[in-house]
N, C-alpha and C positions, 0 to 999 in steps of 0.2 A: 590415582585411584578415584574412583567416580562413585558415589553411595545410592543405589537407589531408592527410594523414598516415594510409597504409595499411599494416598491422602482417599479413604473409601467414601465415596458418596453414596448413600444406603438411606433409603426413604426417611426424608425428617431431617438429614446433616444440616447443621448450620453452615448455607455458604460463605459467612463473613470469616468464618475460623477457615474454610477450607482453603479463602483465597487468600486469607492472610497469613495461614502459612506458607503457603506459597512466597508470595513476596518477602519474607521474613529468610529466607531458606533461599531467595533469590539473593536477599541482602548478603545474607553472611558468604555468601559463595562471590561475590563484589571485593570484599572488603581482602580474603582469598588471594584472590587472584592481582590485586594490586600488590600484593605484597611477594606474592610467590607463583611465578610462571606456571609451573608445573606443580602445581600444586594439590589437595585432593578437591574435587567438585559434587557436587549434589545435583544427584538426577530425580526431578518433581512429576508423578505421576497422577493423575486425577481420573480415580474406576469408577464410575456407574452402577450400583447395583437396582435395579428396579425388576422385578416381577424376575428374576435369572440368578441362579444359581452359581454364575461364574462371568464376573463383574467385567464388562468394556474398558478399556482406557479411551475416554474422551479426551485427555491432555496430557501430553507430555514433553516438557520444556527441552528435551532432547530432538525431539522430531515430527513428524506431523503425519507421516504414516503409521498411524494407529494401528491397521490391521495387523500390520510388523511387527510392533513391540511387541518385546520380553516380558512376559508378565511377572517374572522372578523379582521380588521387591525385596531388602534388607529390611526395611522396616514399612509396616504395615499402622495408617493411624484412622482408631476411630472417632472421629470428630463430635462435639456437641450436636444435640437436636434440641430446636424449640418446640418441639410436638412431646407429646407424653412417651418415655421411655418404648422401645421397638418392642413387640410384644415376640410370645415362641413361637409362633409357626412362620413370622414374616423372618425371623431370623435364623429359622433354622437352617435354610439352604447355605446361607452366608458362613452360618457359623463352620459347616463342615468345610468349606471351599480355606476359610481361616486355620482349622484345623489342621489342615493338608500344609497351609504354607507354612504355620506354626514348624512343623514336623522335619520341612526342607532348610530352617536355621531361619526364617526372619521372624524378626523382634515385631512383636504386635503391642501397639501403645492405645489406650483409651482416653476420651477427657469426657469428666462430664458424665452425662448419661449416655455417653459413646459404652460404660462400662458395662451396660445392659448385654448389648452385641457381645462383647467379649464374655460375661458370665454364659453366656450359649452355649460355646465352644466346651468347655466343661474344665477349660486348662484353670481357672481360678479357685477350682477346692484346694482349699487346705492354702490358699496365697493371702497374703495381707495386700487389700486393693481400697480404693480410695474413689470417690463420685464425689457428687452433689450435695452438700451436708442437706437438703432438703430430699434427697433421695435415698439418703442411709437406710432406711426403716423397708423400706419396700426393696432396695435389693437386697438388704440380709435376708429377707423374707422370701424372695426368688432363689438367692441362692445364699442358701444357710450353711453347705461346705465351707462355706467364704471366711475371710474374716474383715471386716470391714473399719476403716480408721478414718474420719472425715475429718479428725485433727489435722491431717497431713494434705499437703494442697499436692504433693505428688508421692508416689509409690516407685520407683526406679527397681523391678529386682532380677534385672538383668536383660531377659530374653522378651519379659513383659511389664511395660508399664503402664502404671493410672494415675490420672492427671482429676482435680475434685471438680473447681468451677467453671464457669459459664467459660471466662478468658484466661482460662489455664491453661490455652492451647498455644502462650506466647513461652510460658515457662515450659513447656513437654518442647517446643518450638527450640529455646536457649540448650535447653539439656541436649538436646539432639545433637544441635550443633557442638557442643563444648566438644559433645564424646567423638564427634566425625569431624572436622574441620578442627577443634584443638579450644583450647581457652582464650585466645586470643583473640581469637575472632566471635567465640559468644559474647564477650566483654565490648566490642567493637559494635555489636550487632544490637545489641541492649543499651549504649548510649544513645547509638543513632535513634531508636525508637522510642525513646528516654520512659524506658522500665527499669525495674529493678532485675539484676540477675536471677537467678533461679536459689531458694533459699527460705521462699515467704513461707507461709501454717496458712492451713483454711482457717483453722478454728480463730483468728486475726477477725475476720469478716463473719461468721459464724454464729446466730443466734440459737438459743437452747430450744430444741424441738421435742418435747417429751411423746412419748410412744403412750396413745393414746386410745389404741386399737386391740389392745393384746386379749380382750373379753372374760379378765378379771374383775366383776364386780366389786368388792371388798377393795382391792389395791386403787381402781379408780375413783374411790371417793376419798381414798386416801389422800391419792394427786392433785383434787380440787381442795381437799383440805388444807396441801400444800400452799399449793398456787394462790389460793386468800390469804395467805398467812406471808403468801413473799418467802418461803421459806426459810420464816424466822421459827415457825413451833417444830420441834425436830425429836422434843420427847418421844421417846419410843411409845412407853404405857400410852400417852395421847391421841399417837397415829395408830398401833393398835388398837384402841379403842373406836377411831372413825372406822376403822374396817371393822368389826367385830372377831376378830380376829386375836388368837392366842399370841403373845409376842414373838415366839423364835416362828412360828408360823407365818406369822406379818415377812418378818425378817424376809425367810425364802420364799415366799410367792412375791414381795416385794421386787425383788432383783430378779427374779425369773421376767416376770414381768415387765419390767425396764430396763434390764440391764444395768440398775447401776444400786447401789446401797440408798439407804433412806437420806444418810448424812450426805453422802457426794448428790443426789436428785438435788436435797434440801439448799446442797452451796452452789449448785448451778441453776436453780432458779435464784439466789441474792447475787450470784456476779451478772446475768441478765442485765436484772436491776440497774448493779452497778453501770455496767455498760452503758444502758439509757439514760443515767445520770450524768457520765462522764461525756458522751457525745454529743447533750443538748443542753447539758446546765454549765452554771459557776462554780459551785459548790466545792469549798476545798477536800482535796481528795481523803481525809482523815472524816471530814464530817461526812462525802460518800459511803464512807467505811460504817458510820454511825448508824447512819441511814436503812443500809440493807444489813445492820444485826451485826455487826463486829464493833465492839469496843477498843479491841485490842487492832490497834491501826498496824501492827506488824502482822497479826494475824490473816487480817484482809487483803493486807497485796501478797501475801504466798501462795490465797488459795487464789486471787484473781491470776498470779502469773499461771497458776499451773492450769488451770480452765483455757486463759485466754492464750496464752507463750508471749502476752508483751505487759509491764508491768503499767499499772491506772495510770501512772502518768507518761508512758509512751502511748497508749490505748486515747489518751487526750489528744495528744500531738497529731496523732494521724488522721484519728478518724471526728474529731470537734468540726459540730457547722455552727 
């Protein structure tokens, strides 16, 4: 059984992801084939899209008569850009050509700001999809059908996946393989390049980016009110009163506004905090606790686990310079 696997080069891709899945997808198809003759293999396609509506194969690890090849792909990936997300009109041709293969059965995967290209297509209303935790904000706001979750460093939900950061194109890379080539060989495939399996959270790496745009006056003086206070002051009467604001009124335009309650804004600007503590200082993890407003040091690694998914002193371990 042979999988074909098409890797879209579309103005802006990041070539280091493009070629490195490649070789990654060359590996596990190694490791394969040492083990089992006949076994299934992975066919690496590399499309072009520039100024055209219906993308070239420049590379295909199969054959080198390009004009030849199948354009018929199983799965379709849209790779990071280090340029500013693809805007609509440049994606629009892509997205229908997408559409079309969507339509024919292949699984279309994004990482990164590849999720842009894919919100085009229009197949992501109503999906839980995952980017760039620095890019949340501006594609909920592209596409508001959406539902967007930067906790999550992948989204798997079958036919389409999304993949959050810059080098999440190694874990979209692992999964791929786990599901076509088997477990054995993602596991095989992820020592060799000594990563971890697929299984990480963005929100691990993840710093709080408050939504700072939304042209709520009242709620944004609220948020600076926050932010000097390290959100330790979380009285309600207090924060409505920065905003002049009646308090259930505070309340909903609050979370309209940011998406989040005053109290959870308030404990993700102190696990921040914490973070910056725990990555650059000494400081035992009880007096970090102290630090950013929890007395109650059992209080403070529940809410850090639930922000961060790794508890202050795993949050030490990995990421301490």
């Amino acid at each position: 059984m042979s999988v074909a696997i098409g890797i879209l080069i579309y103005p802006g891709a990041q070539m280091s992801a493009v070629l490195g899945l490649t070789d990654l997808f060359r590996l596990a198809e190694r490791f394969v084939s040492e083990k089992i003759s006949d076994g299934p293999s992975l066919r690496v396609c590399h499309l072009r899209a520039e100024g055209i509506s219906w993308p070239k194969v420049v590379f295909d690890s199969y054959s080198q008569a390009f004009e030849k090849v199948d354009m018929r792909c199983d799965v379709l990936i849209l790779p990071p850009s280090l340029e500013p997300p693809i805007v609509t009109e440049a994606a629009k041709p892509l997205a229908a050509w997408l559409r079309e293969c969507h339509g024919e059965g292949t699984i279309l995967a994004s990482v990164c700001g590849g999720a842009f290209l894919l919100g085009e297509t229009g197949l992501l209303d109503g999906r839980v999809v995952t980017t760039h935790w620095t890019y949340a904000q501006q594609l909920r706001e592209r596409f508001p059908k959406s539902k967007i979750d930067i906790d999550r460093l992948m989204i798997d939900g079958g036919d389409i996946i999304s993949a959050g950061g810059l080098m999440s194109w190694i874990d979209l890379g692992l999964k791929l393989v786990g599901r076509f080539l088997g477990p054995v060989a993602m596991a095989d495939t992820a020592h060799m390049m000594l990563v971890d399996p697929p299984g990480r959270e963005q929100r691990y790496y993840s710093g709080f980016l408050p939504c700072l745009t939304h042209g709520d006056a009242p709620i944004l003086r609220a948020q600076h009110f926050l932010q000097a206070k390290e959100g330790k002051e979380v009285r309600l009467s207090v924060l409505a009163d920065q905003a002049g604001l009646e308090e259930r009124t505070f309340l909903r335009r609050f979370q309209k506004a940011t998406g989040l309650t005053a109290t959870d804004y308030a404990q993700r600007l102190r696990v921040a905090k914490a973070q910056e503590l725990l990555q650059f200082g000494q400081l035992a993890i009880e007096r970090v606790g102290w630090e950013v407003g929890y007395s109650d040091t059992g209080a403070f690694r529940k809410v850090f686990q639930r922000v961060v998914g790794l508890s202050p002193g795993e949050y030490r371990r990995r990421f301490h310079v």
